[in-house]
NUKOLMAR-831450 format. One record per residue (C-alpha): residue in three letters; x, y, z. Coordinates in nm, 3 decimals. Layout:
BEGIN
> code_px_py_pz
> ALA_X_Y_Z
...
end
This chain:
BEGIN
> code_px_py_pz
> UNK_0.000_0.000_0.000
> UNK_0.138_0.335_-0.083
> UNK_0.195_0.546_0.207
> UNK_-0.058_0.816_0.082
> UNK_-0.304_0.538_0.092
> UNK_-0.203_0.492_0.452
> UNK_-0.222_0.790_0.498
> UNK_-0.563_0.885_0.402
> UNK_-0.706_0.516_0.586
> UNK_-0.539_0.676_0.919
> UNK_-0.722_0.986_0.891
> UNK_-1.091_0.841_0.816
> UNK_-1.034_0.600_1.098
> UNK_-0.906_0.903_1.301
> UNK_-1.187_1.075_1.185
> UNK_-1.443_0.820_1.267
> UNK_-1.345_0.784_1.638
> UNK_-1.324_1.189_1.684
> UNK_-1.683_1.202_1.558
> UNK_-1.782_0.918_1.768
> UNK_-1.606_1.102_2.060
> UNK_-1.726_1.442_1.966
> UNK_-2.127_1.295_1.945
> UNK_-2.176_1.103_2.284
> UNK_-1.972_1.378_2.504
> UNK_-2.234_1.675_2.409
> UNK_-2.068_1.870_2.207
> UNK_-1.825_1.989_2.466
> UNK_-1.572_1.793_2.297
> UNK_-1.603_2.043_1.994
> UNK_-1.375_2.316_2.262
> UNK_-1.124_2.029_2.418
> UNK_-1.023_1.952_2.092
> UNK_-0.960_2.309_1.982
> UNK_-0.776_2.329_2.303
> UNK_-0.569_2.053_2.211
> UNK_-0.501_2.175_1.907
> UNK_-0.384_2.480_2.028
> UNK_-0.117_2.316_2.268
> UNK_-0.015_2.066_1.926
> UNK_0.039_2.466_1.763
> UNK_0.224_2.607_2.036
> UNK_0.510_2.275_1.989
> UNK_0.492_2.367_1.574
> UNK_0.473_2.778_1.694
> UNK_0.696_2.845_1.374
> UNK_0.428_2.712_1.126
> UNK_0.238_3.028_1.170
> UNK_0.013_3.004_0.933
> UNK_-0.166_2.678_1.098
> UNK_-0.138_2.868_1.435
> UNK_-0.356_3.155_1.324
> UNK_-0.579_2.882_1.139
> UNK_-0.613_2.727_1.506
> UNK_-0.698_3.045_1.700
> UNK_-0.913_3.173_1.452
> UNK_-1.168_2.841_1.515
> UNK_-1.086_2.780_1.912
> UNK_-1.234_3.192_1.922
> UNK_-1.549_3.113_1.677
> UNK_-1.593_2.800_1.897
> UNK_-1.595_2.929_2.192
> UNK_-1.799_3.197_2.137
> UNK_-2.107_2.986_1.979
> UNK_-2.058_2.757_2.279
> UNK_-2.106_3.064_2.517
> UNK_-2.434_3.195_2.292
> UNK_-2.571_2.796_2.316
> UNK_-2.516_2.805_2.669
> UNK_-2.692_3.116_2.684
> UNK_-3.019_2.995_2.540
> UNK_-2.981_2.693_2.773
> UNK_-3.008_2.970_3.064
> UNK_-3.253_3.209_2.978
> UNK_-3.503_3.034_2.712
> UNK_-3.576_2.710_2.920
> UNK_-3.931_2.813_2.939
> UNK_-3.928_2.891_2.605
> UNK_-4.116_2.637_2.355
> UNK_-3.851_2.368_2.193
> UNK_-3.905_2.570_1.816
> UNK_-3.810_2.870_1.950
> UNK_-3.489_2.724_2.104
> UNK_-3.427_2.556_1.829
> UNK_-3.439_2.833_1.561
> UNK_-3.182_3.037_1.831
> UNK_-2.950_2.737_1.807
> UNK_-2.952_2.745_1.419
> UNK_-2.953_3.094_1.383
> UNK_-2.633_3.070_1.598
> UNK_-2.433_2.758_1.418
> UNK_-2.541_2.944_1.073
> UNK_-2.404_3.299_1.189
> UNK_-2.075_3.185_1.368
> UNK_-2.034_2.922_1.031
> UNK_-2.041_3.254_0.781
> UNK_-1.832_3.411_1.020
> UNK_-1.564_3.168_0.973
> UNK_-1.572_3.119_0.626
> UNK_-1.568_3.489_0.556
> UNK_-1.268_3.500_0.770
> UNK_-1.117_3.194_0.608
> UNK_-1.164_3.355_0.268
> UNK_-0.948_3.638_0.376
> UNK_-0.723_3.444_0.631
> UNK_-0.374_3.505_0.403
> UNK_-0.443_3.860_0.398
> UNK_-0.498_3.914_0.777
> UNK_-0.252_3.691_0.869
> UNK_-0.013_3.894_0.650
> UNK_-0.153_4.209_0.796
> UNK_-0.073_4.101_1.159
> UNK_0.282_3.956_1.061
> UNK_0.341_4.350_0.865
> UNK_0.226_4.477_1.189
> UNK_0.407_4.241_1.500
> UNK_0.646_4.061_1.282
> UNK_0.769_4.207_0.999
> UNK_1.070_4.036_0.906
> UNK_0.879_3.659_0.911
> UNK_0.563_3.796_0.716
> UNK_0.762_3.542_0.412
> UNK_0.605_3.259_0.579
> UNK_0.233_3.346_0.531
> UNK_0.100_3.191_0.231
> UNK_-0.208_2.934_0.162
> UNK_-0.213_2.552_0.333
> UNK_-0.385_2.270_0.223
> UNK_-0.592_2.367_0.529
> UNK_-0.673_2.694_0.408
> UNK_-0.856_2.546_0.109
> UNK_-1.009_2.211_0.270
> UNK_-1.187_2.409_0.572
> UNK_-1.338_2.696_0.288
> UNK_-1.546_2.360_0.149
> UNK_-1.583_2.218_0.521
> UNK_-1.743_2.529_0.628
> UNK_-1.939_2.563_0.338
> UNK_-2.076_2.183_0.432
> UNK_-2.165_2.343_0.737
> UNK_-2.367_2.641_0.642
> UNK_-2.564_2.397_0.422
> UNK_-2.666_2.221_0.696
> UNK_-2.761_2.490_0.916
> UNK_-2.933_2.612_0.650
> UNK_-3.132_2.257_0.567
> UNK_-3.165_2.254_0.952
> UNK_-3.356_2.662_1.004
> UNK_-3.547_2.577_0.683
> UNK_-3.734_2.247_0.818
> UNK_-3.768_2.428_1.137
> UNK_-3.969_2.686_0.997
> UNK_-4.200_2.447_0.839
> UNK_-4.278_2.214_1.055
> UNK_-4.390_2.508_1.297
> UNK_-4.498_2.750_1.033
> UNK_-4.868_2.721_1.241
> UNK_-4.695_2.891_1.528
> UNK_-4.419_3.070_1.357
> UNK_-4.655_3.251_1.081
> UNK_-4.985_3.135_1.203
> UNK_-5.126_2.941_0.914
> UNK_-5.441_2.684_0.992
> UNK_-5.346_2.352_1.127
> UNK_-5.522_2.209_0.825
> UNK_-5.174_2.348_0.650
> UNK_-4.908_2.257_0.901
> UNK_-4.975_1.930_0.945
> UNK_-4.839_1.787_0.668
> UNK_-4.502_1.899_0.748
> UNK_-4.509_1.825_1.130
> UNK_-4.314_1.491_1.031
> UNK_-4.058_1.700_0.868
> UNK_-3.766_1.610_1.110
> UNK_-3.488_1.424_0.850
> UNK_-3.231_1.708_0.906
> UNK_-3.329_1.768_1.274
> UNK_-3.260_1.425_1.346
> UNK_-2.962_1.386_1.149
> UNK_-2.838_1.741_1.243
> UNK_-2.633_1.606_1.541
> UNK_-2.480_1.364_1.321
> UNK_-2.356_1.595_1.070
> UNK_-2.206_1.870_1.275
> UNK_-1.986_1.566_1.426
> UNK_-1.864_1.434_1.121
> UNK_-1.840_1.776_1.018
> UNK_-1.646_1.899_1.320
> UNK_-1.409_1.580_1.346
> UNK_-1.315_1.688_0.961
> UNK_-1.212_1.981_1.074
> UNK_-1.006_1.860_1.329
> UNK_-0.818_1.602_1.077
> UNK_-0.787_1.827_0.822
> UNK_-0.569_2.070_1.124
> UNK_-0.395_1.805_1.190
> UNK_-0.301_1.634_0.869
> UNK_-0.151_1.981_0.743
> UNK_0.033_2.029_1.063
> UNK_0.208_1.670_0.987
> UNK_0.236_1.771_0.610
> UNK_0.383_2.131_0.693
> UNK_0.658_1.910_0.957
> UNK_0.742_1.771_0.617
> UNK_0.804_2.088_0.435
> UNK_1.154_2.129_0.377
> UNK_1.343_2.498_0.483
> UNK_1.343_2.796_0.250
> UNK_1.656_2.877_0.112
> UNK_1.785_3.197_0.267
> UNK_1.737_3.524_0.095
> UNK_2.127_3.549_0.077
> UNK_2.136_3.242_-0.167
> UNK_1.932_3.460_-0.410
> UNK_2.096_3.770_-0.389
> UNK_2.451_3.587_-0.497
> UNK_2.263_3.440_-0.762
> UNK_2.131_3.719_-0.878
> UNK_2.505_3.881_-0.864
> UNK_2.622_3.637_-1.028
> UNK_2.374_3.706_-1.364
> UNK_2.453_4.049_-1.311
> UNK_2.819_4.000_-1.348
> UNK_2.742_3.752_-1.631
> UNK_2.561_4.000_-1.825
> UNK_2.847_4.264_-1.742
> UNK_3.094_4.018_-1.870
> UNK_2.890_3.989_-2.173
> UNK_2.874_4.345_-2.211
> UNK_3.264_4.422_-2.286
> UNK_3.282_4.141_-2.511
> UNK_3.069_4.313_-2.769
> UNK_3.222_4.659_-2.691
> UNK_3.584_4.478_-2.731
end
């Protein structure tokens, strides 16, 4: 077996067990992980380009877990649709978020290296990460999307008042709402594996040549050309 095969069967099996992990711990696992991640980034600090990849989702992630604890606390007496079209409003908003970020994540990262670090901004440029998390989080608005939509019809009697007659029909509309849990686990562990594949592919990357090396090479034209120069005026 070639060791990209390997490769790839090591990250769907690691991919499996995270989303297995992820579903029966209730969603809390979603922030250890990130956590972890983080300490992984701080060991590979000089690949900053996964680093602000890392912080970028451990802030989005915390902050939707906050806003779904948040409906936990103040809409328990609320009715189950109403909770429920907070909590996909949420995962939708914090999902654009991301991927609006992640669109633009070479240019802020440059922006911040211009800013703190200006002789290393040379090693922000795009990861495999970079591209693989844009269609992730697309995945993910999708479903949030699939997810708010059903919502609103299978209460549109108490969300826009139409007659019962209507509704009912749709009041076995749950596919997505059951599945929804599912989803955003396979989703998330993705995520995960896709941070951590890049961080073992980036390991792999070898050095940069200095600067210096180019700058004698291009000397070294220059003085060619030069040379060239005075044998035609000779």
């Amino acid at each position: 077996m070639k060791t990209s095969w390997f490769f790839y069967c090591i990250a769907m099996v690691f991919t499996g067990l995270l989303s297995y992990l992820y579903f029966y711990t209730n969603f809390n696992y979603a922030l250890v992980i990130l956590g972890t991640l983080i300490l992984i980034a701080v060991c590979f600090r000089t690949q900053v380009n996964i680093v602000h990849i890392i912080l970028i989702l451990f802030l989005f992630t915390a902050i939707e877990l906050g806003l779904l604890k948040m409906i936990a606390v103040f809409m328990q007496e609320d009715p189950a649709y109403k909770k429920n079209f907070m909590v996909y409003l949420i995962h939708f908003f914090v999902d654009v978020s991301v991927l609006l970020i992640l669109r633009k994540r070479v240019m802020y990262s440059l922006l911040f290296m211009r800013r703190f670090q200006p002789d290393n901004w040379r090693a922000i440029y795009i990861t495999y990460a970079d591209i693989l998390l844009y269609g992730i989080y697309i995945l993910f608005i999708v479903v949030d999307l699939a997810a708010f939509v059903e919502n609103l019809f299978r209460n549109m009697d108490y969300i826009f008042g139409v007659s019962e007659a209507t509704a009912k029909p749709f009041w076995s509309w749950n596919w997505v709402y059951k599945s929804y849990p599912y989803a955003k686990s396979i989703l998330l562990s993705c995520v995960v594996t896709i941070l951590l594949a890049t961080i073992f592919v980036e390991n792999q990357r070898p050095e940069q040549e200095d600067d210096g090396n180019d700058n004698d090479n291009d000397n070294d034209n220059d003085n060619e050309i030069m040379h060239k120069t005075d044998k035609q005026s000779l």
